[in-house]
MIMARMI-532944 format. One record per residue (C-alpha): residue number from 1; x, y, z. Coordinates in steps of 0.001 Angstrom, whole numbers, padded with zeros to 6 digits. Layout:
    nr         u         v         w
   NUM         X         Y         Z
...
% end
This chain:
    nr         u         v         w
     1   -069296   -087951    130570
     2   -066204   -089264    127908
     3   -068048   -092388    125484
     4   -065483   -094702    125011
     5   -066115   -097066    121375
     6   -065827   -100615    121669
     7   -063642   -102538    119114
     8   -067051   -103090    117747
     9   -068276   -099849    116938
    10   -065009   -098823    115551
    11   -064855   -101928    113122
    12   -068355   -101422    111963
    13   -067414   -097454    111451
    14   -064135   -099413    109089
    15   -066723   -101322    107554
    16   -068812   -098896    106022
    17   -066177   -096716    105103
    18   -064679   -099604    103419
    19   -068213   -100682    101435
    20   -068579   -097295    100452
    21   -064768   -096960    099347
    22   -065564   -100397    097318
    23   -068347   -099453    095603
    24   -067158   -095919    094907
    25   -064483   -097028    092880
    26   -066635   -099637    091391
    27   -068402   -096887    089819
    28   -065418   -094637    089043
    29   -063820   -097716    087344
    30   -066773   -099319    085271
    31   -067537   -094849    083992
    32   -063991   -095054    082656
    33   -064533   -097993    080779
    34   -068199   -096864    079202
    35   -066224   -094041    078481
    36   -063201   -095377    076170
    37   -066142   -095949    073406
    38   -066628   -092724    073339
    39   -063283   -091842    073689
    40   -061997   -093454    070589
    41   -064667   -093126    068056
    42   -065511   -095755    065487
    43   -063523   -098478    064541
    44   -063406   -101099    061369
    45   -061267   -104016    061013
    46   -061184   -105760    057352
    47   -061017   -109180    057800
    48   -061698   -110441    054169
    49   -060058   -109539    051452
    50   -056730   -108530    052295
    51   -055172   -105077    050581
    52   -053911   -106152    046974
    53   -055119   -108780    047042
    54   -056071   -111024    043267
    55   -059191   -112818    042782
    56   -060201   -115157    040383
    57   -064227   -114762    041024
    58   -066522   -112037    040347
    59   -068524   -112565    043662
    60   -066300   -111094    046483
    61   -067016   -111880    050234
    62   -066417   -108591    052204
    63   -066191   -109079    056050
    64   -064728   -107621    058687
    65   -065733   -106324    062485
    66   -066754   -102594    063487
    67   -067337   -101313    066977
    68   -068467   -097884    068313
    69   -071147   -097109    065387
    70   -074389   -096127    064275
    71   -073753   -096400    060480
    72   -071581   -097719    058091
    73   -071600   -099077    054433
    74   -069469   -100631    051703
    75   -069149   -098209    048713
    76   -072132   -095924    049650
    77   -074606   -098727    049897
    78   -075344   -099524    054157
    79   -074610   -102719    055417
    80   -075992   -104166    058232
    81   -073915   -105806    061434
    82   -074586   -108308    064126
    83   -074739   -107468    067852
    84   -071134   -108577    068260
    85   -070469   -106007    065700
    86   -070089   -108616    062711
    87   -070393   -107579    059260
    88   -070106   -109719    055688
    89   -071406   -108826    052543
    90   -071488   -109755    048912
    91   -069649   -107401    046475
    92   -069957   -107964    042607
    93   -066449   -106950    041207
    94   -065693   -105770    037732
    95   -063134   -107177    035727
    96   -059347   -105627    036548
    97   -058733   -103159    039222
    98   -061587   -102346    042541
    99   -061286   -100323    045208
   100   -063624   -101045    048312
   101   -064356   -098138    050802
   102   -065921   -099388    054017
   103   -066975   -096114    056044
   104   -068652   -095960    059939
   105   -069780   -093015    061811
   106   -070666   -093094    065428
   107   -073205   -091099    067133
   108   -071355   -087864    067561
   109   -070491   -087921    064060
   110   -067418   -089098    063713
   111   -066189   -091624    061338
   112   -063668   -093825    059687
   113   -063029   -095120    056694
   114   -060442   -098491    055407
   115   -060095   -098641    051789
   116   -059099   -102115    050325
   117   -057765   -102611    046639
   118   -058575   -106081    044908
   119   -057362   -107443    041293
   120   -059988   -109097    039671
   121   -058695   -111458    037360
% end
C-alpha cells in the first residue's frame, strides 16, 4: 500500500527543517562573533592626552578604553577598568619631557602597548 502526505505533513516536515536551519545558523553566527575577541587580541584606545601633546599642570588625567584583556597598566603600575572597559587614572608628570606606556595582555598572553609623549611645561 503507497502513503500519500497531505499538504500538511509535508509543511510540518518544511517547518522543522526550517527551525532547525534557523537556529543552526543562529549558533554558527553568534560562535563567529564570540570568536573575533579572540581573534584580534587586546586592544587600547588613548583617549586623553593626545601624542605631543603640552601641559601646563603636573597632575595629568590618563584615560582611554581597552577591550579583550585581563591586565593592563600605565608605566608598570596596574590600573583598574570598568565593565564597559573604561579606564582613567591620575599620572604625576615631571617637569619637561614624559613618555606614558599603557600596556594590556589578554588571556592567551598576548598584548599591546600605545605609548603617548607629553611636554610638561
Amino acid at each position: 500500500m503507497v502513503q500519500i502526505k497531505t499538504d500538511r505533513e509535508k509543511n510540518r516536515k518544511y517547518l522543522k527543517i526550517g527551525i532547525i536551519s534557523f537556529f543552526a545558523l543562529f549558533v554558527i553566527g553568534y560562535g563567529l562573533y564570540e570568536a573575533q575577541r579572540i581573534v584580534t587580541g587586546p586592544e587600547i584606545a588613548l583617549a586623553y592626552p593626545l601624542n605631543g601633546a603640552t601641559v601646563s599642570e603636573s597632575l595629568m588625567s590618563v584615560s582611554g578604553v581597552a577591550k579583550n584583556i585581563t591586565d593592563i597598566s600605565l608605566n608598570d603600575k596596574k590600573i583598574f577598568v570598568d565593565e564597559k572597559g573604561n579606564f582613567n587614572e591620575q599620572l604625576l608628570l615631571s617637569y619637561g619631557y614624559n613618555v606614558l606606556s599603557v600596556k594590556a595582555q589578554d588571556k592567551f598572553g598576548r598584548s599591546t602597548e600605545k605609548k603617548v609623549e607629553v611636554i610638561y611645561k
